[in-house]
N, CA, C and O of each residue as an XYZ file, in Angstrom:
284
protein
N     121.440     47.546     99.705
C     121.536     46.684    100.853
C     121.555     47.508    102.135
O     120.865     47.243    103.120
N     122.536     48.689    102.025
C     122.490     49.429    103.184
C     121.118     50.203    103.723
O     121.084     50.662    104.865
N     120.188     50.294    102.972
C     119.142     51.597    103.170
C     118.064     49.959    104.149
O     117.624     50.066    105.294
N     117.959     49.072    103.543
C     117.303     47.646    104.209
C     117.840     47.035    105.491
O     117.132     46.406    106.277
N     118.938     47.227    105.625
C     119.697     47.364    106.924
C     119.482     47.796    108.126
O     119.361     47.268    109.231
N     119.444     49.375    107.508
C     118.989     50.066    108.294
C     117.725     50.260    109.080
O     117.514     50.663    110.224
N     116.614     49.666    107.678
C     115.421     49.783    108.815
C     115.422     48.103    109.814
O     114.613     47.984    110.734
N     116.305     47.057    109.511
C     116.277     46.261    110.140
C     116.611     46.707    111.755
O     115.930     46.600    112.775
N     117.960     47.249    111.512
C     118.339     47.589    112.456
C     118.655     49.364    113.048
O     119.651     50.064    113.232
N     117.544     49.477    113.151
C     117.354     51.098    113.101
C     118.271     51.692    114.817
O     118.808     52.794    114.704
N     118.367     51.230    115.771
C     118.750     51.303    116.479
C     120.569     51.291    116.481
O     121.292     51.167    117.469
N     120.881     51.418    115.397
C     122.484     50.821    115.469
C     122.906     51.617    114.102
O     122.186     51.730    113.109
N     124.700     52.334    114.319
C     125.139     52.921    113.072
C     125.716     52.131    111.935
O     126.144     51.089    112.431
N     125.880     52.139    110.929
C     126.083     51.749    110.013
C     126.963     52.594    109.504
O     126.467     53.618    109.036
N     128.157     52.484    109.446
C     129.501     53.926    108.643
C     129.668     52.826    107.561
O     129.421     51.620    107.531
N     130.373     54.045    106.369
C     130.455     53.427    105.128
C     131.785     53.999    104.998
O     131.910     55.135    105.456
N     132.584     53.573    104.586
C     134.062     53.977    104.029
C     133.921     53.901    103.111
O     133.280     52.945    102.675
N     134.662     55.285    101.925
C     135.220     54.840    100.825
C     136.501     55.437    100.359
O     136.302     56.609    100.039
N     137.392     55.177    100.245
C     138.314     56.040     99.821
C     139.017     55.708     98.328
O     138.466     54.874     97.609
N     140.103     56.300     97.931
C     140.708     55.885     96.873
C     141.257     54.673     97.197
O     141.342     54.211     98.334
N     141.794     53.939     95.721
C     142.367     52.391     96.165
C     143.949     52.660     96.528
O     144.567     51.810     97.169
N     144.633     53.981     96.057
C     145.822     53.776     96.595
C     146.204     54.186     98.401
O     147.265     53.848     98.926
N     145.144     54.927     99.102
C     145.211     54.963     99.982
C     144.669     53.552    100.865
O     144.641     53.463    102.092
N     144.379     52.818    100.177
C     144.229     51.684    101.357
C     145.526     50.597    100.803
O     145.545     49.433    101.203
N     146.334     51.005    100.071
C     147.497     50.198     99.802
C     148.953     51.015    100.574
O     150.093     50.552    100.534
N     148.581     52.208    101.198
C     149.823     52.870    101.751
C     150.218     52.019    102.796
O     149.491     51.107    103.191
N     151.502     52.298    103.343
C     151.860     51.508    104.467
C     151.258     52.307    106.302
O     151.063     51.844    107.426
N     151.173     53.613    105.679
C     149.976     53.835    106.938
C     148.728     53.287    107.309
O     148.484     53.308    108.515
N     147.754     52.729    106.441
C     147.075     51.860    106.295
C     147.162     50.935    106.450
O     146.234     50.511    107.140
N     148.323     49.729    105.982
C     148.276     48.725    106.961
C     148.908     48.796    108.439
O     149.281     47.729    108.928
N     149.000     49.538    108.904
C     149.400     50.065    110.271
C     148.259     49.861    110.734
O     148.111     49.122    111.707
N     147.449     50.341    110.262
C     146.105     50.205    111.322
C     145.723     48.969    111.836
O     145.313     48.724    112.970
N     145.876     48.292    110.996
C     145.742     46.805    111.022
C     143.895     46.335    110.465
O     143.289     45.268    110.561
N     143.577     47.371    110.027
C     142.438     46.978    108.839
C     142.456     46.535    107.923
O     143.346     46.854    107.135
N     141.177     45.274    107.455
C     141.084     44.542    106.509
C     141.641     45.445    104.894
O     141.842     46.642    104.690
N     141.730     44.448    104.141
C     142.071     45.231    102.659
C     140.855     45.317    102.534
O     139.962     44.699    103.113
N     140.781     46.665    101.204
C     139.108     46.637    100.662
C     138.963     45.893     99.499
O     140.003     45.609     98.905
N     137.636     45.416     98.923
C     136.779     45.671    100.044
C     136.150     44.316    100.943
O     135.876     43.136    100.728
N     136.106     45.505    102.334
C     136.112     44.665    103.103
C     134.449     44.838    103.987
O     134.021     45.950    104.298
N     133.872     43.857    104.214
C     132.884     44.439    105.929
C     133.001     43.781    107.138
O     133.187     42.590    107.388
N     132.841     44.897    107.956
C     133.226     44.328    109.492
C     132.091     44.716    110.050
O     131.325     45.421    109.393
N     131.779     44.333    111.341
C     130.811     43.550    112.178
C     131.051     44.212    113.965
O     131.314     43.353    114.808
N     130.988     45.125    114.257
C     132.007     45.352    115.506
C     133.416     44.964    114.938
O     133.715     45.401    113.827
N     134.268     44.206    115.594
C     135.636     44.142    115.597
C     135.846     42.847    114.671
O     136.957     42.346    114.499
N     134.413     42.252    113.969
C     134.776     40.931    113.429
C     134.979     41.420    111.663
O     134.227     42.046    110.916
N     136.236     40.859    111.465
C     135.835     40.871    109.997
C     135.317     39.847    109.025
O     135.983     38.903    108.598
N     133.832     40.169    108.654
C     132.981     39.234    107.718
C     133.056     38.777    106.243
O     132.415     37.886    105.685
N     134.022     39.630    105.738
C     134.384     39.915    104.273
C     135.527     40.402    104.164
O     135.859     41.387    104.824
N     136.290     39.832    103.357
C     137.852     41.175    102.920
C     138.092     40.263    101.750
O     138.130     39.033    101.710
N     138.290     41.436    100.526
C     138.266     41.398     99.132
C     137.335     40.512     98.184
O     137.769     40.060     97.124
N     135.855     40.260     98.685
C     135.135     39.636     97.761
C     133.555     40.489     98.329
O     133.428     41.569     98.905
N     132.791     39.751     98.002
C     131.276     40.401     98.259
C     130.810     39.228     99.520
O     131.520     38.306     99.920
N     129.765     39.483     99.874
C     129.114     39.162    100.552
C     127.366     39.006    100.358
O     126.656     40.008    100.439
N     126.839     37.758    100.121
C     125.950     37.783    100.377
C     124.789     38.375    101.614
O     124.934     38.225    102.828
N     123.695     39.036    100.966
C     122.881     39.679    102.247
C     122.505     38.905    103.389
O     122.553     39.373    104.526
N     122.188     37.914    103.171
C     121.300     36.780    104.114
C     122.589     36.665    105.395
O     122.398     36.842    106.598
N     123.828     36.342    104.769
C     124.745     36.101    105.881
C     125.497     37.527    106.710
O     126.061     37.698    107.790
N     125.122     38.425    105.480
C     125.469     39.827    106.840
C     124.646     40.191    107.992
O     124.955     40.559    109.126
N     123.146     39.930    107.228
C     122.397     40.006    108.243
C     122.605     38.993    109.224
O     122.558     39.354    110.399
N     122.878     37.520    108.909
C     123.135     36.983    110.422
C     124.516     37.271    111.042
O     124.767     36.911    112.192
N     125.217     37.781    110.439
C     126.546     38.318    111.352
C     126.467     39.453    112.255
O     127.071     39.642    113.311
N     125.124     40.586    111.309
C     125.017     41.659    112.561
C     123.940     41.337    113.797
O     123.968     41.961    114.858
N     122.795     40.056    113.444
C     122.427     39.776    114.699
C     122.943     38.733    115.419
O     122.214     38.300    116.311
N     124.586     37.941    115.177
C     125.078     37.366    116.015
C     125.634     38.186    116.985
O     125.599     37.878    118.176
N     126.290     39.496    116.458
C     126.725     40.403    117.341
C     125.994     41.174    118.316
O     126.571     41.394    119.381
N     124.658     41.690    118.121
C     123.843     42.359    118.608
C     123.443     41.240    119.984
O     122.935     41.536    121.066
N     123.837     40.029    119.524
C     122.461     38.820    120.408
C     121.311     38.910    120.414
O     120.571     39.607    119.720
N     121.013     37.922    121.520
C     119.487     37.744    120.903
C     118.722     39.182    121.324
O     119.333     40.207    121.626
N     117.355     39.055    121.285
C     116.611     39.684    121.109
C     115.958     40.256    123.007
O     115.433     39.481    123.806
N     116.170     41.444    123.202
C     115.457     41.611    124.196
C     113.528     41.690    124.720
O     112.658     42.550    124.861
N     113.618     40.801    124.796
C     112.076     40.734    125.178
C     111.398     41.551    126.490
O     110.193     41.450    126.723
């Protein structure tokens, strides 16, 4: 999904987290105030936390954020 993404939106980063599962259960971690994994976020929106996500609707979550289209 990520490599299709990318050429959608080639102009824009894409970071991937992964860490172990007990570090996203520490209490420094929820300090941050980040979603549980796994999760995907959108800029500051979170689109997913603890299930999957269909492609069709990530892609419209990252071009709700982006807006429309500059012509």
């Amino acid at each position: 999904m990520l490599p299709r993404l990318g050429e959608l939106f080639p102009n824009n980063a894409i970071e991937m987290i992964s860490k172990p599962r007990q570090e996203y259960q520490t209490v420094a971690y929820a300090e941050l105030g980040l979603p549980k994994a796994p999760a995907i976020m959108v800029g500051g929106e979170i689109i997913a936390e603890g299930r999957d996500i269909d492609e069709s609707a990530l892609e419209m979550a990252i071009r709700r954020h982006l807006g429309p289209p500059v012509l």
